[in-house]
N, C-alpha and C positions, 0 to 999 in steps of 0.2 A: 820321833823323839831323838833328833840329833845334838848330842852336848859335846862331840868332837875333841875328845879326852882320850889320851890313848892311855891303855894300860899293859903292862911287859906282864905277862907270865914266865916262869919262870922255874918248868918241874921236867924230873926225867920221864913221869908218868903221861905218856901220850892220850890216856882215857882221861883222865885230871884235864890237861891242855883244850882238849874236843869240849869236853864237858862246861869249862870255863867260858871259851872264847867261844861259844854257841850261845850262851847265857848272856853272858856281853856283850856280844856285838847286837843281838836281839832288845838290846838296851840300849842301841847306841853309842855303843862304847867303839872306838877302836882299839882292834888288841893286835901285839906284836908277842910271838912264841918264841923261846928259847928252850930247850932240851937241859942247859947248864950254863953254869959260870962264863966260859970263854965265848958264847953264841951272845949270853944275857951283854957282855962287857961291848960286844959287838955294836951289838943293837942301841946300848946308851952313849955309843962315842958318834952318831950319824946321824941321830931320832931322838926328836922330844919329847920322853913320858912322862904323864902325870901320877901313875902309880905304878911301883913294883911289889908281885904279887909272888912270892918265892920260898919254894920249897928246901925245906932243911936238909932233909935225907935222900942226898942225890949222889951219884960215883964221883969220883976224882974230890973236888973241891965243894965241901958241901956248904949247906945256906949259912953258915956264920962265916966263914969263909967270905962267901961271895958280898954280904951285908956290908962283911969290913973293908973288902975292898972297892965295894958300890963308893963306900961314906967319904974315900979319902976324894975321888973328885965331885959325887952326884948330891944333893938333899933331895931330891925327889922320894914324898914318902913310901916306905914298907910296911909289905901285913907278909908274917911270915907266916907260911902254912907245914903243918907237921903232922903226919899219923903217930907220932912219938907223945905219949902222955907222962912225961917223966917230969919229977919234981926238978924247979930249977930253968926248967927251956924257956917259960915266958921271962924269966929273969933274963937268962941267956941272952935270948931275942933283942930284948931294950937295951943289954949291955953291948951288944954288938952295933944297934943304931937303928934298931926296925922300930916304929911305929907302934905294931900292934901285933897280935900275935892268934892264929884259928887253928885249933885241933883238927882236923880230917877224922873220918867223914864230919865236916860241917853243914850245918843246914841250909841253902842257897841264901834265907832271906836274912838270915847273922851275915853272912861274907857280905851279901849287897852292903847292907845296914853301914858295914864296917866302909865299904869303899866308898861310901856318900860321904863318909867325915872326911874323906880325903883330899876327892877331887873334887 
């Protein structure tokens, strides 16, 4: 099942990252990791992805942060992911330019669900 789609992760959480890119690529997917902001900026100025999957609550520069500065050169879509269940984030999220938006812990087959609309 090769559909030759890459997708950026994009979390400080290294069991998140494993977790994901195991899952994906067992799907087919090609995935590209970053740890944060400056790796993720890295990775979309050299490689073309078809979705970024990226975490809000990470050190330095967090995911609204990195969304707004993804949006100024990239449209490639976003599913922001969050253990933050606070009133306002999924606003936040779309206000920043992400696509779509998955609370952690999410259930594998919601996040698939979600990234089939994408790419």
């Amino acid at each position: 099942m090769q559909n030759s789609k890459t997708i950026l992760i994009v979390d400080d959480d290294p069991s998140i990252r494993k977790f994901l890119e195991a899952n994906l690529t067992a799907r087919g997917y090609t995935v590209s990791l970053a740890e944060g902001g400056p790796q993720a900026f890295q990775i979309l100025s050299r490689e073309p992805v078809n979705l970024i999957l990226l975490d809000i609550m990470m050190p330095g520069m967090d995911g609204f942060a990195v969304c707004q500065t993804i949006r100024k050169t990239v449209k490639t879509p976003i599913i922001m992911l969050s253990a933050r269940e606070g009133e306002g984030d999924n606003e936040k999220c779309l206000a920043c330019g992400a696509e779509d938006y998955v609370t952690k812990p999410f259930p594998l087959k919601e996040l698939l669900s979600k990234i089939k609309l994408y790419v």
